[in-house]
C-alpha positions as CSV (number, residue, x, y, z in Angstrom):
1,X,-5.7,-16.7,-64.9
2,X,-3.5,-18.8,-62.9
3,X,-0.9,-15.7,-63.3
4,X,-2.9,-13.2,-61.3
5,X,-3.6,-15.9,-58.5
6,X,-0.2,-16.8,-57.6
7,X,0.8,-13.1,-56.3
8,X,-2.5,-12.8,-54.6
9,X,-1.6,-16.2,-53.0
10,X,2.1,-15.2,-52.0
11,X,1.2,-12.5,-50.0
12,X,-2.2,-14.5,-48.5
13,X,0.7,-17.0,-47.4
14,X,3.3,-14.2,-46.1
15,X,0.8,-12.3,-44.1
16,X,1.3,-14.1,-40.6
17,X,5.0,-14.0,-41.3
18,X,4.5,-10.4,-41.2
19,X,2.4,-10.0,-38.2
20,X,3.9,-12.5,-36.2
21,X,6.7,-10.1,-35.1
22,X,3.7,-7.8,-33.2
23,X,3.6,-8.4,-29.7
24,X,0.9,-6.8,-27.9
25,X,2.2,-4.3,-25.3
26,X,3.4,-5.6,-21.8
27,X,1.2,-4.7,-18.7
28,X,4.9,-5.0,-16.9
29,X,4.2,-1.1,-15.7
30,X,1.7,2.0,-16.2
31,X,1.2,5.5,-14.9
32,X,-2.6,6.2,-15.0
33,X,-4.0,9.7,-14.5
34,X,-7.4,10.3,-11.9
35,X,-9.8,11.1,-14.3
36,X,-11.2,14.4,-14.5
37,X,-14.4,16.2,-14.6
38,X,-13.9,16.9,-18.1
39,X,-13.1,12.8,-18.8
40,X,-15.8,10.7,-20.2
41,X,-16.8,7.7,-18.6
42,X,-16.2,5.2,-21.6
43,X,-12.4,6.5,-21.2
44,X,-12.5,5.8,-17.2
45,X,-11.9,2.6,-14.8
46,X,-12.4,1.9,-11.1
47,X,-8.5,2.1,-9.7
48,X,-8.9,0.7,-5.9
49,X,-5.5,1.5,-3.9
50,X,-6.0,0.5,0.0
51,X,-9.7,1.2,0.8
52,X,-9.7,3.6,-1.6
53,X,-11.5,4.1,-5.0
54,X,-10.5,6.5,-7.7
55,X,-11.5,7.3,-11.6
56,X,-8.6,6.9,-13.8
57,X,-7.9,7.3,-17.2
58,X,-8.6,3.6,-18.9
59,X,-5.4,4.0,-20.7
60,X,-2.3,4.8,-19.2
61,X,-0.1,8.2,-19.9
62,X,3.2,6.3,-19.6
63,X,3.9,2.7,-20.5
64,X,6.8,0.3,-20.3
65,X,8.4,2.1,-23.2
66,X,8.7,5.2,-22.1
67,X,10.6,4.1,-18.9
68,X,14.5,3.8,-19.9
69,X,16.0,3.7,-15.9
70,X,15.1,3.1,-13.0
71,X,16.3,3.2,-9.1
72,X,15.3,1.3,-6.3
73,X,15.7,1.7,-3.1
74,X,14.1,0.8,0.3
75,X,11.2,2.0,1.3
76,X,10.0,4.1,4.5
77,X,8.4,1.4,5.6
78,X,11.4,-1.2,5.3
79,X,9.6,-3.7,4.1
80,X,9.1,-3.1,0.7
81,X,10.9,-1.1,-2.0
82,X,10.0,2.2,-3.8
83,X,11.6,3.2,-6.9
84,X,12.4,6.2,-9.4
85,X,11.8,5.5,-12.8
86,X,13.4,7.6,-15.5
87,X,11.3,8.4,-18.8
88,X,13.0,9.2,-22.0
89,X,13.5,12.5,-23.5
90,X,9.7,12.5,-24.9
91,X,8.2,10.6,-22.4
92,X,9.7,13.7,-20.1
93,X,8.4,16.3,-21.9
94,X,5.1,14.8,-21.9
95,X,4.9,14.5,-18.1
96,X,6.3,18.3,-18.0
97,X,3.3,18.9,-19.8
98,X,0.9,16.8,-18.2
99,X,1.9,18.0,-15.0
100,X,1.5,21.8,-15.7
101,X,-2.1,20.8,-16.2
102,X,-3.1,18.0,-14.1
103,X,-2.5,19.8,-11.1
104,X,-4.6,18.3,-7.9
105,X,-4.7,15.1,-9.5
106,X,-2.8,11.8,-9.0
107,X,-0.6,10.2,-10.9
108,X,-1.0,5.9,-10.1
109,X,2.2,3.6,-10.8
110,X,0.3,-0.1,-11.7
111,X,2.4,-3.3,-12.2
112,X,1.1,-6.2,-13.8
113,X,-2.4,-4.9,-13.3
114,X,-2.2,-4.4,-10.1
115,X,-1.9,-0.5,-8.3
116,X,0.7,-0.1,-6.1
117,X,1.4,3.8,-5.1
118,X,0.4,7.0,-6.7
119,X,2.3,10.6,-6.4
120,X,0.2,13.9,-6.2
121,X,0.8,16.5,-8.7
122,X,1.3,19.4,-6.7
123,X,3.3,21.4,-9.9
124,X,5.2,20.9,-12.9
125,X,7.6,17.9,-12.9
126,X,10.7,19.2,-14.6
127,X,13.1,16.5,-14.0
128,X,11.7,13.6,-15.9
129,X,11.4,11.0,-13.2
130,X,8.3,9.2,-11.8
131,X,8.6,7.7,-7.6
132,X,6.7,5.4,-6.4
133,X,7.5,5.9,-3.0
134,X,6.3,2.1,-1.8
135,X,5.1,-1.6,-2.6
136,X,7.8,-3.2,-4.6
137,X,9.3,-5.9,-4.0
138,X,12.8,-7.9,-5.1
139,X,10.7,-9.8,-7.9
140,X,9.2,-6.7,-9.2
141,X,13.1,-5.2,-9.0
142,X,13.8,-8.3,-11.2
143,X,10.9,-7.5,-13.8
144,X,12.7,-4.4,-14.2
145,X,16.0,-5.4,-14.6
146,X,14.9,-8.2,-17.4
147,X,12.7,-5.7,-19.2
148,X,16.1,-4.0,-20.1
149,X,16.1,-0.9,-17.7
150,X,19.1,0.5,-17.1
151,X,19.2,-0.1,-13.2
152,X,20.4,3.6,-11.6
153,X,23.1,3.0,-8.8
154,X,23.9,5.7,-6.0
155,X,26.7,6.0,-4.2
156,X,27.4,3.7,-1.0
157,X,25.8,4.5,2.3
158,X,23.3,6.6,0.2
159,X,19.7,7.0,1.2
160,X,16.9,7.7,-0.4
161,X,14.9,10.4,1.3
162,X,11.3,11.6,0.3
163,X,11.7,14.8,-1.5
164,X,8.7,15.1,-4.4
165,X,10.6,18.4,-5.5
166,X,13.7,16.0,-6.8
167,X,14.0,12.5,-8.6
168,X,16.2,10.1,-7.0
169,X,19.8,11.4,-7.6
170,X,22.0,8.6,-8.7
171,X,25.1,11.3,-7.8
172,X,24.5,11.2,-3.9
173,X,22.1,8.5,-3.4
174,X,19.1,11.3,-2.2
Protein backbone atom coordinates (compact mmCIF):
# COMPACT_ATOMS: atom_id res chain seq x y z
CA UNK A 1 0.00 0.00 0.00
CA UNK A 2 2.57 2.34 1.25
CA UNK A 3 4.40 1.51 -2.30
CA UNK A 4 1.80 3.17 -4.41
CA UNK A 5 1.64 6.31 -2.05
CA UNK A 6 5.14 7.31 -2.12
CA UNK A 7 5.27 8.13 -6.08
CA UNK A 8 1.93 9.81 -5.75
CA UNK A 9 3.50 11.84 -2.88
CA UNK A 10 6.78 12.71 -4.88
CA UNK A 11 5.28 14.33 -7.51
CA UNK A 12 2.40 16.02 -4.96
CA UNK A 13 5.68 17.44 -3.36
CA UNK A 14 7.58 18.46 -6.80
CA UNK A 15 4.64 20.12 -8.33
CA UNK A 16 5.36 23.87 -7.10
CA UNK A 17 9.04 23.15 -8.00
CA UNK A 18 7.72 22.81 -11.39
CA UNK A 19 5.45 25.69 -11.70
CA UNK A 20 7.44 28.05 -9.81
CA UNK A 21 9.57 28.82 -12.93
CA UNK A 22 6.01 30.44 -14.67
CA UNK A 23 5.95 33.96 -14.48
CA UNK A 24 2.92 35.55 -15.66
CA UNK A 25 3.49 37.81 -18.72
CA UNK A 26 4.86 41.37 -18.15
CA UNK A 27 2.40 44.32 -18.87
CA UNK A 28 5.91 46.22 -19.71
CA UNK A 29 4.37 46.86 -23.45
CA UNK A 30 1.24 46.02 -25.82
CA UNK A 31 -0.07 46.86 -29.20
CA UNK A 32 -3.93 46.57 -28.96
CA UNK A 33 -6.15 46.61 -32.03
CA UNK A 34 -9.70 49.15 -32.23
CA UNK A 35 -12.11 46.67 -32.09
CA UNK A 36 -14.23 45.99 -34.98
CA UNK A 37 -17.76 45.67 -35.93
CA UNK A 38 -17.28 42.12 -36.27
CA UNK A 39 -15.54 41.94 -32.39
CA UNK A 40 -17.69 40.79 -29.57
CA UNK A 41 -18.00 42.76 -26.70
CA UNK A 42 -16.74 40.11 -24.08
CA UNK A 43 -13.35 40.35 -26.19
CA UNK A 44 -13.45 44.47 -25.98
CA UNK A 45 -12.16 47.19 -23.38
CA UNK A 46 -12.69 50.93 -23.05
CA UNK A 47 -8.90 52.34 -24.28
CA UNK A 48 -9.12 56.32 -23.36
CA UNK A 49 -6.13 58.26 -25.09
CA UNK A 50 -6.49 62.18 -24.56
CA UNK A 51 -10.33 62.84 -24.45
CA UNK A 52 -10.73 60.24 -26.43
CA UNK A 53 -12.50 56.71 -26.09
CA UNK A 54 -11.97 53.73 -28.29
CA UNK A 55 -13.00 49.82 -28.40
CA UNK A 56 -10.00 47.70 -28.40
CA UNK A 57 -9.29 44.31 -28.49
CA UNK A 58 -9.07 43.05 -24.58
CA UNK A 59 -6.01 41.24 -25.47
CA UNK A 60 -3.17 42.58 -27.13
CA UNK A 61 -1.87 41.47 -30.92
CA UNK A 62 1.83 42.09 -29.83
CA UNK A 63 3.31 41.66 -26.44
CA UNK A 64 6.76 42.17 -24.78
CA UNK A 65 7.98 39.04 -26.56
CA UNK A 66 7.47 39.78 -29.72
CA UNK A 67 9.53 43.07 -29.55
CA UNK A 68 13.36 42.15 -30.06
CA UNK A 69 14.69 46.19 -30.83
CA UNK A 70 13.90 49.05 -30.33
CA UNK A 71 14.88 52.98 -31.25
CA UNK A 72 14.22 55.98 -29.49
CA UNK A 73 14.46 59.06 -30.31
CA UNK A 74 12.98 62.60 -29.52
CA UNK A 75 9.86 63.34 -30.18
CA UNK A 76 8.11 66.26 -32.31
CA UNK A 77 7.09 67.69 -29.42
CA UNK A 78 10.63 67.73 -27.60
CA UNK A 79 9.50 66.92 -24.63
CA UNK A 80 8.96 63.40 -24.64
CA UNK A 81 10.38 60.55 -26.66
CA UNK A 82 8.82 58.33 -29.44
CA UNK A 83 10.21 55.09 -30.33
CA UNK A 84 10.44 52.22 -33.11
CA UNK A 85 10.15 49.00 -31.99
CA UNK A 86 11.28 46.07 -33.97
CA UNK A 87 9.21 42.69 -33.83
CA UNK A 88 10.72 39.38 -34.63
CA UNK A 89 10.55 37.43 -37.75
CA UNK A 90 6.84 36.04 -36.69
CA UNK A 91 5.78 38.81 -34.86
CA UNK A 92 6.46 40.65 -38.47
CA UNK A 93 4.68 38.57 -40.41
CA UNK A 94 1.73 38.72 -38.23
CA UNK A 95 1.49 42.53 -38.37
CA UNK A 96 1.96 42.15 -42.39
CA UNK A 97 -1.04 40.29 -42.00
CA UNK A 98 -2.86 42.12 -39.60
CA UNK A 99 -2.34 45.17 -41.35
CA UNK A 100 -3.53 43.96 -44.92
CA UNK A 101 -6.80 43.56 -43.01
CA UNK A 102 -7.20 45.97 -40.40
CA UNK A 103 -7.10 48.72 -42.64
CA UNK A 104 -8.91 52.06 -41.05
CA UNK A 105 -8.28 50.90 -37.77
CA UNK A 106 -5.70 51.87 -35.10
CA UNK A 107 -3.13 50.18 -33.76
CA UNK A 108 -2.58 51.54 -29.69
CA UNK A 109 1.13 51.14 -28.06
CA UNK A 110 0.22 50.71 -24.02
CA UNK A 111 2.93 50.66 -21.33
CA UNK A 112 2.42 49.44 -18.06
CA UNK A 113 -1.25 49.68 -18.54
CA UNK A 114 -1.35 52.80 -19.48
CA UNK A 115 -2.00 54.17 -23.48
CA UNK A 116 0.33 56.26 -24.78
CA UNK A 117 0.10 56.77 -28.80
CA UNK A 118 -1.50 54.81 -31.44
CA UNK A 119 -0.52 54.57 -35.45
CA UNK A 120 -3.36 54.32 -38.15
CA UNK A 121 -3.24 51.58 -40.46
CA UNK A 122 -3.52 53.13 -43.65
CA UNK A 123 -1.93 49.78 -45.62
CA UNK A 124 0.16 46.81 -45.22
CA UNK A 125 3.16 47.27 -42.89
CA UNK A 126 5.93 45.43 -44.70
CA UNK A 127 8.88 46.41 -42.74
CA UNK A 128 8.28 44.83 -39.35
CA UNK A 129 8.47 47.81 -37.07
CA UNK A 130 5.77 49.48 -34.83
CA UNK A 131 6.31 53.81 -33.94
CA UNK A 132 4.92 55.28 -31.47
CA UNK A 133 5.48 58.62 -32.48
CA UNK A 134 5.17 60.31 -28.77
CA UNK A 135 4.90 59.93 -24.75
CA UNK A 136 7.92 58.19 -23.57
CA UNK A 137 10.00 59.12 -21.43
CA UNK A 138 13.88 58.33 -20.17
CA UNK A 139 12.38 55.79 -17.53
CA UNK A 140 10.31 54.12 -20.01
CA UNK A 141 13.76 54.14 -22.34
CA UNK A 142 15.18 52.35 -19.29
CA UNK A 143 12.26 49.61 -19.02
CA UNK A 144 13.29 48.81 -22.35
CA UNK A 145 16.82 48.61 -22.13
CA UNK A 146 16.49 46.19 -18.89
CA UNK A 147 13.81 44.11 -20.53
CA UNK A 148 16.74 42.99 -22.81
CA UNK A 149 15.90 44.93 -26.11
CA UNK A 150 18.52 45.33 -28.31
CA UNK A 151 18.63 49.29 -28.17
CA UNK A 152 18.84 50.42 -32.24
CA UNK A 153 21.53 53.27 -32.64
CA UNK A 154 21.59 55.76 -35.75
CA UNK A 155 24.18 57.56 -36.89
CA UNK A 156 25.26 60.99 -35.25
CA UNK A 157 23.45 64.12 -36.10
CA UNK A 158 20.59 61.81 -37.26
CA UNK A 159 16.92 62.67 -36.90
CA UNK A 160 14.16 61.01 -36.76
CA UNK A 161 11.51 62.30 -39.06
CA UNK A 162 7.72 61.16 -39.29
CA UNK A 163 7.47 58.99 -42.30
CA UNK A 164 4.54 56.08 -41.52
CA UNK A 165 5.67 54.50 -45.01
CA UNK A 166 9.36 53.59 -43.20
CA UNK A 167 10.48 52.29 -39.70
CA UNK A 168 13.17 54.13 -38.09
CA UNK A 169 16.33 53.41 -40.16
CA UNK A 170 19.20 52.74 -37.76
CA UNK A 171 21.54 53.26 -41.25
CA UNK A 172 20.81 57.16 -41.48
CA UNK A 173 19.05 57.99 -38.41
CA UNK A 174 15.51 58.78 -40.51
Amino acid sequence: MMAKFVPFLSILLLLPLLTAGKRKESNLIGFHLQAGASDPDKNTTKLVVGSTTFNVRSSPEFTRRDVDGFYPFIAEDGTSFGTSFRLTKSASKRLQILSSIALGRRLFTVIDNNPVDFVLIDGPINHGYITCWKGLNKNHIEQFKKAGYEQIQGQAGGTQTRNTDKPADPQNGQ
